[in-house]
Residue frames as qw, qx, qy, qz and C-alpha x, y, z in Angstrom:
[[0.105, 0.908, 0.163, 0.372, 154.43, 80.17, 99.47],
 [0.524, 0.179, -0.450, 0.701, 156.67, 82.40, 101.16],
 [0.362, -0.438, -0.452, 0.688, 156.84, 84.00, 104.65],
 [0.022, 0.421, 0.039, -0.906, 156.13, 87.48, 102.91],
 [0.168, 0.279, 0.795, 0.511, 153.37, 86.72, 100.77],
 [0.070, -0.373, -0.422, -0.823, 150.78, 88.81, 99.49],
 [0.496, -0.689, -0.528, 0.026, 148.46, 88.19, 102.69],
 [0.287, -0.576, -0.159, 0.749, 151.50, 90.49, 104.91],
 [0.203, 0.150, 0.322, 0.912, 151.13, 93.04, 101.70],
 [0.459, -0.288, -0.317, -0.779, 147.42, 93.75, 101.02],
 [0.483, -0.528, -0.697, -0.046, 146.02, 91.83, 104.12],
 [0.117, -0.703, 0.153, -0.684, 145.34, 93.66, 107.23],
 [0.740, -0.119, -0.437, 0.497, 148.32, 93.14, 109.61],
 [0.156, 0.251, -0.307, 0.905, 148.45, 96.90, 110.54],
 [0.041, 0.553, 0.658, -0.509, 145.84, 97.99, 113.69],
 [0.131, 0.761, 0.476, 0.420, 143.01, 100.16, 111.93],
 [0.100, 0.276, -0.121, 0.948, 143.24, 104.09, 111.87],
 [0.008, -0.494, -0.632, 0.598, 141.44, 105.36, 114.94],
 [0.028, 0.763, 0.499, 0.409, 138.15, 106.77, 114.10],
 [0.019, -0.182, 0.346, -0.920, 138.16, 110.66, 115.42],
 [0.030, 0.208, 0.663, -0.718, 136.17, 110.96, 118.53],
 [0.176, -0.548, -0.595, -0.561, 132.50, 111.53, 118.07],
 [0.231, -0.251, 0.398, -0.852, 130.89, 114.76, 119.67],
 [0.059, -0.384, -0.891, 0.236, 128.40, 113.73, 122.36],
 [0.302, -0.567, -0.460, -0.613, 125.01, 115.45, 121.87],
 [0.171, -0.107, 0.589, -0.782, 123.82, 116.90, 124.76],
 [0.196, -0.206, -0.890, -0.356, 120.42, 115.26, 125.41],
 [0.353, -0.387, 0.053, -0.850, 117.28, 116.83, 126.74],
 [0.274, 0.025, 0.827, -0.490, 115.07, 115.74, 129.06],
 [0.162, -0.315, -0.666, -0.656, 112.01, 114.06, 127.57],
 [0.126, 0.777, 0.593, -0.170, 109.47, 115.93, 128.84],
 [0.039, -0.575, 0.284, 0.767, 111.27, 118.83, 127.11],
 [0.067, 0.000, -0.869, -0.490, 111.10, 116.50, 123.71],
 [0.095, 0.528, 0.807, 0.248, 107.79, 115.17, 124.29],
 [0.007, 0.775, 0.290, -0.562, 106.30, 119.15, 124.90],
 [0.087, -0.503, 0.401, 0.760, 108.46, 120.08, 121.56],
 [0.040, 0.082, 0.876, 0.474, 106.77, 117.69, 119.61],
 [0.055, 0.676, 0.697, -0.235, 103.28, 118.58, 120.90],
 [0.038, -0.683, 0.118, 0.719, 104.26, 121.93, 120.01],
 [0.105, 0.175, -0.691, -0.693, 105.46, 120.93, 116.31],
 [0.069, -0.308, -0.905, -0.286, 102.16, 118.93, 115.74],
 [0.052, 0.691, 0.551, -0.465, 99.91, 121.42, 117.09],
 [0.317, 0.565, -0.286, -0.706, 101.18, 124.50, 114.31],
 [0.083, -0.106, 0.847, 0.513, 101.63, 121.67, 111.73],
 [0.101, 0.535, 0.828, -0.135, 97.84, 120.84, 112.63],
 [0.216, -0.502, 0.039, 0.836, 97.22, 124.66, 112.30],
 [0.160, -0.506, 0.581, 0.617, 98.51, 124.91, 109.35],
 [0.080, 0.046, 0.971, 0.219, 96.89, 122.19, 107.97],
 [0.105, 0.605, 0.723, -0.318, 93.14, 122.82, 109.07],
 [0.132, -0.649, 0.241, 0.709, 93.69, 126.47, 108.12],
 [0.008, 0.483, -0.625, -0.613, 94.46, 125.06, 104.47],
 [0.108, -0.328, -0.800, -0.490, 91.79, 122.73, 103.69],
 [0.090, 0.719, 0.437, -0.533, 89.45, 125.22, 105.49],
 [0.300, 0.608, -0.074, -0.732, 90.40, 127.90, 102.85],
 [0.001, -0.139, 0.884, 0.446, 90.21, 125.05, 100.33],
 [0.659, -0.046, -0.183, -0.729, 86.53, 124.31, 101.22],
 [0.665, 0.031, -0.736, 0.122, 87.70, 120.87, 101.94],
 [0.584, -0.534, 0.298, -0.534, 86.21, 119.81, 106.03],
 [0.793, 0.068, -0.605, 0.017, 88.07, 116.74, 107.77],
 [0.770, -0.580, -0.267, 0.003, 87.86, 115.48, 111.35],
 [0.067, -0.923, 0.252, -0.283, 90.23, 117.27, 113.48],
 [0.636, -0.520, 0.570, -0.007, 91.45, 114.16, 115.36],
 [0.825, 0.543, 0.130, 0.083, 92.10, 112.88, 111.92],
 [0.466, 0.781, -0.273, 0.315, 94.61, 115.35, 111.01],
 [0.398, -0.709, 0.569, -0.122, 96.58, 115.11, 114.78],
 [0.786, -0.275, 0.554, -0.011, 96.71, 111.53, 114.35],
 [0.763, 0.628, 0.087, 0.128, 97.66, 111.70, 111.07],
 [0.288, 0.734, -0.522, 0.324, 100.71, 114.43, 111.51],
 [0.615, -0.620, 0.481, -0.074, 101.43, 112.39, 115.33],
 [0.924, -0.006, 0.334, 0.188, 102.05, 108.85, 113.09],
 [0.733, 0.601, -0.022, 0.318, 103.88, 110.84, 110.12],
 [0.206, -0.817, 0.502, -0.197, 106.41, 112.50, 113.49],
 [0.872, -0.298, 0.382, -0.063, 106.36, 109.18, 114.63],
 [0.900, 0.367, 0.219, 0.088, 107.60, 107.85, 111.50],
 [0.104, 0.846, -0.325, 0.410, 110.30, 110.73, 110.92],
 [0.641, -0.632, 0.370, -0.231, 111.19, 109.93, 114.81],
 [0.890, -0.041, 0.449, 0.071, 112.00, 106.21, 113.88],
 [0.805, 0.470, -0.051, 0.360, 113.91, 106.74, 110.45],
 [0.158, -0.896, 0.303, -0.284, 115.90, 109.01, 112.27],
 [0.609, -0.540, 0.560, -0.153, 116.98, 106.80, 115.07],
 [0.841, 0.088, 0.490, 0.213, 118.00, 103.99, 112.42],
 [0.246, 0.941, -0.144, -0.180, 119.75, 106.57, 110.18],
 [0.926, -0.085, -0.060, 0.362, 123.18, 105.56, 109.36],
 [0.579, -0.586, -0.159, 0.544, 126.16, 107.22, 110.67],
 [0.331, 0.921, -0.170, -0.117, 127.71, 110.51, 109.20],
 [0.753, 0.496, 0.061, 0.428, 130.49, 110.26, 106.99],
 [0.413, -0.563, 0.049, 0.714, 133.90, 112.32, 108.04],
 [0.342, 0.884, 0.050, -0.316, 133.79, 115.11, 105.86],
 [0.180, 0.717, -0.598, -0.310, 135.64, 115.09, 102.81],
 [0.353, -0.140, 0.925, -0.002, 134.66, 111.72, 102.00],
 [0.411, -0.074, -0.340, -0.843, 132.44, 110.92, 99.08],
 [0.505, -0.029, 0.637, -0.582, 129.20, 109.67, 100.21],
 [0.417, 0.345, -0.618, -0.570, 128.47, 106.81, 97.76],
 [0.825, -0.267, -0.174, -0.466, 127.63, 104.41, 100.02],
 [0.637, -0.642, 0.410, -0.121, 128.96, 102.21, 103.16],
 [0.917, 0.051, 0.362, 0.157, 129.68, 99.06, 101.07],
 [0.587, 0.699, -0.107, 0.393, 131.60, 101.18, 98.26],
 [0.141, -0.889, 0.306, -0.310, 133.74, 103.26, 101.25],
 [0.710, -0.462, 0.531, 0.027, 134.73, 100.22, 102.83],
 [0.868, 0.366, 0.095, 0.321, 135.95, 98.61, 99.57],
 [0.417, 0.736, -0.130, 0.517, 138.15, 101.91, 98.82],
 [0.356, -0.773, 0.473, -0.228, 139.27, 102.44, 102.75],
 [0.827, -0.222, 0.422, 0.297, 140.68, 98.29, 102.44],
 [0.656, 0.659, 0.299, 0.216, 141.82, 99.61, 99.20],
 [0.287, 0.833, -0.143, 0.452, 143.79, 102.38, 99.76],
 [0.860, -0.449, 0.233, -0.069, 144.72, 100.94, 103.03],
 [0.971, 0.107, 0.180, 0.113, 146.54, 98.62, 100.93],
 [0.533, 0.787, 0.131, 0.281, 148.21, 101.15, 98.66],
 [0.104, -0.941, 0.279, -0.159, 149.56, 102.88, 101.43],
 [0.872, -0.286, 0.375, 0.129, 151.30, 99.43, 102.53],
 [0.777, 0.470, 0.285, 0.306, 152.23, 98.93, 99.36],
 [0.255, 0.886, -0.060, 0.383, 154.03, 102.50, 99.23],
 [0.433, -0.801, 0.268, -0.316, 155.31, 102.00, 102.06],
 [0.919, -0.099, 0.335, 0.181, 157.17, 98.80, 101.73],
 [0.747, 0.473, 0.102, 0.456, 158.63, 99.98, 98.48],
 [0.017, 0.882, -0.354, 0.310, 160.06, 103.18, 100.15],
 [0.705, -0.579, 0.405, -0.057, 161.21, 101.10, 102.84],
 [0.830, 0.187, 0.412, 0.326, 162.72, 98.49, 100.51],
 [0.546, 0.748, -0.132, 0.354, 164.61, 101.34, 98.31],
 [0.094, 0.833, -0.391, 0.381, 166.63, 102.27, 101.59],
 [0.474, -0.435, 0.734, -0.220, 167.06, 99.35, 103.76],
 [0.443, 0.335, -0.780, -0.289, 168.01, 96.14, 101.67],
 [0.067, -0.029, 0.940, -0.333, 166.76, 93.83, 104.83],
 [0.364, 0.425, 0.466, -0.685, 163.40, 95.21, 104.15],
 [0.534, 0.549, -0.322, -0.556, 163.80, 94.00, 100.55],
 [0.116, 0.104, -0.987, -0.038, 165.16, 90.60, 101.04],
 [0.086, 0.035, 0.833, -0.545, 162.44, 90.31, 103.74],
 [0.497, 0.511, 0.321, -0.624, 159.07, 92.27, 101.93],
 [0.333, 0.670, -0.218, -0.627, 159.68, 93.27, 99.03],
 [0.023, 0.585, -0.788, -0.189, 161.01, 90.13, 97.44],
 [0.224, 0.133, 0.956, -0.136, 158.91, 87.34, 98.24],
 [0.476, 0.557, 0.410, -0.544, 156.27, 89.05, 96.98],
 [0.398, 0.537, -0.460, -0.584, 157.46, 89.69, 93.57],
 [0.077, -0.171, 0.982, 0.033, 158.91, 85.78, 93.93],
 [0.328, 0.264, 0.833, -0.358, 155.20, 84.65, 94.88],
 [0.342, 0.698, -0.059, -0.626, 153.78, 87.29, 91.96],
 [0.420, 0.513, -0.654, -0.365, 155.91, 86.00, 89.28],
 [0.130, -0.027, 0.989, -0.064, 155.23, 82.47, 90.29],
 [0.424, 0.478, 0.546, -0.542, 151.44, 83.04, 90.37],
 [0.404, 0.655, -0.307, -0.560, 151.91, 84.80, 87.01],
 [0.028, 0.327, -0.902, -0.280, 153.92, 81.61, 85.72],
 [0.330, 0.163, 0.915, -0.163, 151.34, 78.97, 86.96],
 [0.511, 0.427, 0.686, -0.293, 148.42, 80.85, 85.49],
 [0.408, 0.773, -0.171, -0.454, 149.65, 81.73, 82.06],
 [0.380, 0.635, -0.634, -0.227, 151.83, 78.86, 81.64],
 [0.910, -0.017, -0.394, -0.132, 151.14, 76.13, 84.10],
 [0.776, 0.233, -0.393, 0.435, 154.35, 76.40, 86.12],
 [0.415, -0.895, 0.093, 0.135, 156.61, 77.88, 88.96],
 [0.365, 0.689, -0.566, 0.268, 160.18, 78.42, 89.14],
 [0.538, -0.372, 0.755, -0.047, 160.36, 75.39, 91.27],
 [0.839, 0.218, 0.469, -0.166, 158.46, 72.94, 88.86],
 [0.662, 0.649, 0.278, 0.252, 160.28, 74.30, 85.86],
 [0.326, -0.765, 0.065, 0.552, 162.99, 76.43, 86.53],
 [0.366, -0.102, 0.559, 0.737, 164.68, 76.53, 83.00],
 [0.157, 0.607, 0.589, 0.510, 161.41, 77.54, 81.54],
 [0.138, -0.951, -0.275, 0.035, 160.62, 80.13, 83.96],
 [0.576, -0.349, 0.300, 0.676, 164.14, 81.37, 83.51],
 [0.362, 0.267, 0.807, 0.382, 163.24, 81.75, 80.27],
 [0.094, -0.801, -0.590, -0.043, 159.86, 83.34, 80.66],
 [0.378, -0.869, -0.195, 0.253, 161.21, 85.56, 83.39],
 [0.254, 0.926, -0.113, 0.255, 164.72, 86.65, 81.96],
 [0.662, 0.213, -0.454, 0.558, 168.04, 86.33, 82.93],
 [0.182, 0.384, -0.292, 0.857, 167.95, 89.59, 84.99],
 [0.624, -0.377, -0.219, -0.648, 164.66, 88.86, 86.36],
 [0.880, -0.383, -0.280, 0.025, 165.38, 85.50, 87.91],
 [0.638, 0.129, -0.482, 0.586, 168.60, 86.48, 89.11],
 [0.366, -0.399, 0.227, -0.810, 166.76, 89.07, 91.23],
 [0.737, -0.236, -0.037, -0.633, 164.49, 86.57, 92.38],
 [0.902, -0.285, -0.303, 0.117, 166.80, 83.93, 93.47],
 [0.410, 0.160, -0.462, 0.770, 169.40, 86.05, 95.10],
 [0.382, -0.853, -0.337, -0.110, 167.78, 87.19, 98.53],
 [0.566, -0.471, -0.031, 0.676, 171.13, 89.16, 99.57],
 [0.456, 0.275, 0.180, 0.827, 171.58, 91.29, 97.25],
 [0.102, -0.132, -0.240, 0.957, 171.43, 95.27, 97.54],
 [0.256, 0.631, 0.557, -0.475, 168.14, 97.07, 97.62],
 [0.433, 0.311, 0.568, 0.627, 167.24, 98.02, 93.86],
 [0.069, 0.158, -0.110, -0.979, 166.93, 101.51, 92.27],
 [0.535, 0.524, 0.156, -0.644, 163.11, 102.61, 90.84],
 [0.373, 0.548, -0.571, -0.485, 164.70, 101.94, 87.36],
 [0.047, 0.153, -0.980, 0.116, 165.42, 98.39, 88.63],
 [0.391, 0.196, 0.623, -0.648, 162.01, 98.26, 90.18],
 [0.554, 0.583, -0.199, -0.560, 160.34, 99.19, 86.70],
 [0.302, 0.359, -0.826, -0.314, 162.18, 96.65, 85.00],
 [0.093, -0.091, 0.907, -0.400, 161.02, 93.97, 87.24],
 [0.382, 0.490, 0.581, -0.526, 157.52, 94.58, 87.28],
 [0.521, 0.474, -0.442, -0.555, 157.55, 95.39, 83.26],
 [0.229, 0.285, -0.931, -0.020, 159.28, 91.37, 82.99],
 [0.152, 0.208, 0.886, -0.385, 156.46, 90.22, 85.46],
 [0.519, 0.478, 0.301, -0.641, 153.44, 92.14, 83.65],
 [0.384, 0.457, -0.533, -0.600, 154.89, 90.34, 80.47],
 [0.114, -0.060, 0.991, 0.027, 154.11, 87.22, 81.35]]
């Protein structure tokens, strides 16, 4: 394989985009917390008694505390194992989908970013842009025909086109137009 192969394209050779800064919470003191929560479970209790009183309905008072203390508790804990917010403007489909589509688009930008580079600086086309197609259209050969343009060059000649392979064995030549580009990649999806 070559030196630019598809690992420097779509692998991840570039440092990851800094997450932005998370705000720190200020954090009370917990006897502040544990007084709020006595607080919230005392109205909730309230509330509660209150309602199956005017229901007609009569159930042990330490019942109901220890009832709303385990269902705070329980609240308390899913909380604290929550998973992280999402930067806004992100859809929220889930961790395992976001990370597929941030290595994903990750890629894309590489990928855009090579081919600009590679329309104005020919070294950056011998060097990226090139091997890859080279390694592409080989891949393409082997698994549609069995071959490479080493093992078989006259057939993949063939396969690939006159204009095709002569891109692909000249690594000097000038950086190619869009139009060029297009062709290329038409000549390689025909295989």
């Amino acid at each position: 394989m070559s030196d630019g192969g598809l690992e420097n394209l779509f692998g991840m050779t570039e440092e990851p985009e800094q997450a932005p800064a998370e705000r720190t919470r200020k954090r009370r003191h917990p006897a502040v917390r544990l007084l709020g929560e006595a607080v919230l479970i005392t109205l909730a209790t309230v509330v509660v008694v209150a309602a199956l009183r005017a229901g007609g309905i009569h159930i042990s008072l330490l019942l109901i505390v220890a009832t709303l203390g385990g269902l705070r508790l329980v609240t308390i804990g899913a909380w604290a194992v929550r998973p992280p917010a999402q930067p806004k403007g992100r859809a929220r489909s889930g961790s395992a989908a976001n990370a597929v589509d941030d290595v994903l688009r990750a890629s894309v930008r590489r990928w855009e970013r090579n081919l600009n580079q590679a329309q104005s600086d020919p070294d950056v086309h011998a060097r990226s842009l090139l091997p890859v197609l080279a390694e592409m259209a080989d891949e393409r050969l082997r698994l549609r025909y069995g071959i490479t343009r080493a093992s078989d060059p006259s057939r993949a000649r063939e396969l690939l086109g006159e204009h095709t392979w002569a891109v692909l064995a000249d690594t000097g030549r000038r950086a190619p137009k869009a139009r060029d580009l297009e062709t290329y990649v038409e000549a390689l999806e025909r295989l």
